[in-house]
C-alpha positions as CSV (number, residue, x, y, z in Angstrom):
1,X,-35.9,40.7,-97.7
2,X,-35.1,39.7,-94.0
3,X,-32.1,39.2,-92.3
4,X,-30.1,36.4,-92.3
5,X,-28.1,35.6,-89.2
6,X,-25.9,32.6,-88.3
7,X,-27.8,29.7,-86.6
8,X,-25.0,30.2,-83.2
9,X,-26.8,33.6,-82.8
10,X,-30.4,32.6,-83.0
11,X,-29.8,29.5,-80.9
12,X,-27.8,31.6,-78.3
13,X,-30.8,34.1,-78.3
14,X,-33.3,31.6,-78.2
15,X,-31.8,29.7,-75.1
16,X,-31.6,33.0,-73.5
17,X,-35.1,34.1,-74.2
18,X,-36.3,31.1,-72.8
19,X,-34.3,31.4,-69.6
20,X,-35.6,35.0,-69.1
21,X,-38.9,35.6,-70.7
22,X,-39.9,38.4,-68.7
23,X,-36.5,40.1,-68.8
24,X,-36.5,41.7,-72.4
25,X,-38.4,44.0,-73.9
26,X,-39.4,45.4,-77.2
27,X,-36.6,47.8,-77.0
28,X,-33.3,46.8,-78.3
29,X,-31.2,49.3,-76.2
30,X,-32.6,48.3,-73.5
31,X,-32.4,45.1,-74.1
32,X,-28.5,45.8,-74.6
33,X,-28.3,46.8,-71.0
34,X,-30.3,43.9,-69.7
35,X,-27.7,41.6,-71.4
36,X,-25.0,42.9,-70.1
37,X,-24.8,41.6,-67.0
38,X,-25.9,38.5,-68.1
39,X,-23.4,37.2,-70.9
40,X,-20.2,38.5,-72.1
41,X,-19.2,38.5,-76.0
42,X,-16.2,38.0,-77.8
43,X,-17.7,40.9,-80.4
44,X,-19.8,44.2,-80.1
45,X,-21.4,42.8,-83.3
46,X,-21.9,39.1,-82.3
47,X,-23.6,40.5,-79.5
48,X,-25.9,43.1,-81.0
49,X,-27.2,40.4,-83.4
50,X,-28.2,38.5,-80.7
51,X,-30.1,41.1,-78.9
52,X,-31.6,42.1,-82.0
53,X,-32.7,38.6,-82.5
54,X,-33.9,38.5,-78.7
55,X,-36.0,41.8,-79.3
56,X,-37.2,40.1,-82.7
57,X,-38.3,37.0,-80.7
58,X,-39.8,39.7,-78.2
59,X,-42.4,41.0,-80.5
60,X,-43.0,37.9,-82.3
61,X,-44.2,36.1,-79.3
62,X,-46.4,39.0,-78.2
63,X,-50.3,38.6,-77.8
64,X,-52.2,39.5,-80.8
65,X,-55.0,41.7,-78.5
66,X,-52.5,44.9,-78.4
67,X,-53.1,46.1,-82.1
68,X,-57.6,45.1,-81.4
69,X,-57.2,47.0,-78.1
70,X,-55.3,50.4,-79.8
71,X,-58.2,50.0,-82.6
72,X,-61.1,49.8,-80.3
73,X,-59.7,53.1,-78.2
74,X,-59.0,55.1,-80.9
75,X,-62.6,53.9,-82.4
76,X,-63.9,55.4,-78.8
77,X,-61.9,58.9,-78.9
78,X,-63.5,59.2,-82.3
């Protein structure tokens, strides 16, 4: 089962992962300290839902040629 989060924190991370798409990675401590600076929260758990959300959206939104490009070199160092 998946998690369930409040529609104020996806629509908070959403807004922010469109405003800086290159900004966040698929790391969610460093996405902590990217936020930081950013936006301040009333909560350490308000705002670690939304980074985790943010990361979420991260990966999500990748391309799908990373997992055919690891295949293919590992079929080559075979």
């Amino acid at each position: 089962m998946g998690n369930v989060r409040p529609e104020k924190v996806k629509r908070v991370a959403r807004e922010l992962y469109e405003k800086y798409p290159t900004m966040f990675t698929t790391d969610f401590e460093q996405n902590k300290k990217i936020l930081a600076p950013i936006m301040s929260t009333p909560s350490k758990g308000l705002k670690n839902m939304i980074i985790g959300y943010v990361t979420r959206l991260v990966i999500l939104n990748q391309p799908e040629t990373e997992p055919e490009a690891a295949a293919e070199a590992e079929a080559k160092a075979a």
